[in-house]
N, C-alpha and C positions, 0 to 999 in steps of 0.2 A: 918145814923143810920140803923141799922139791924133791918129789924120784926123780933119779937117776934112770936117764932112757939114754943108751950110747945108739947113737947110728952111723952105720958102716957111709961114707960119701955114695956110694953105690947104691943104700938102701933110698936116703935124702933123692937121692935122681929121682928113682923108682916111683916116690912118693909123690914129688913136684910133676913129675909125671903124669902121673895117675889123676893126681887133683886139676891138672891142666885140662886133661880128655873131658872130666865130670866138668868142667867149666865152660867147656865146649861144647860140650852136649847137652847144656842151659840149667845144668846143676849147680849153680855158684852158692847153694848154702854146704851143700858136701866138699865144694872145693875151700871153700873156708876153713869149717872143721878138719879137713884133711890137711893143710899146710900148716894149720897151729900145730899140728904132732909134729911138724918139723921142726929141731930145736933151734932157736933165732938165735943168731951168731953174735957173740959177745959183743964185741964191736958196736950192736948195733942197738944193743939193751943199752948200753955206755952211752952213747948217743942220744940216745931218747931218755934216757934218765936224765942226763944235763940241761938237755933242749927243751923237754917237755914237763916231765915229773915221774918220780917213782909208780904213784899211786894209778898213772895211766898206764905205762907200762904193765903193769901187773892186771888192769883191769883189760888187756885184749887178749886174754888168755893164751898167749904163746905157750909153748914147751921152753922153758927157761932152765934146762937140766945142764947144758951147758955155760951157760952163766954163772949157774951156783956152783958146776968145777974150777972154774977160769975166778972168779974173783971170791970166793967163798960165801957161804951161805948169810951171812950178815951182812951181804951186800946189798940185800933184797932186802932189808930191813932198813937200813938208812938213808 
């Protein structure tokens, strides 16, 4: 099971934000790391589960906390 990480939209800014500056200022491995804590929008796990495969999905380490609210946690299983 995935923790549960709720982020406020304001915090999401803050973060994409932040990771944008480090990418700007030729940190693009922190920028990385820093936007996988951002949790990828259901939608778009849905997407790339159909288009690509479960197993990739999961293997680009996103924050998928909101996926496993939005479609329940056995969705990541199938």
């Amino acid at each position: 099971m995935i923790q549960a990480q709720t982020m406020t939209l304001d915090e999401k800014l803050a973060t994409i934000n932040q990771a944008f500056s480090l990418k700007e200022a030729g940190d693009s491995e922190a920028y990385n790391r820093l936007m996988k804590t951002v949790p990828l929008p259901p939608y778009l796990a849905k997407i790339a589960k159909e288009k690509i495969s479960l197993d990739f999905l999961l293997s680009l380490g996103w924050n998928l906390s909101e996926v496993e609210a939005e479609f329940g946690p056995a969705w990541l299983n199938n």
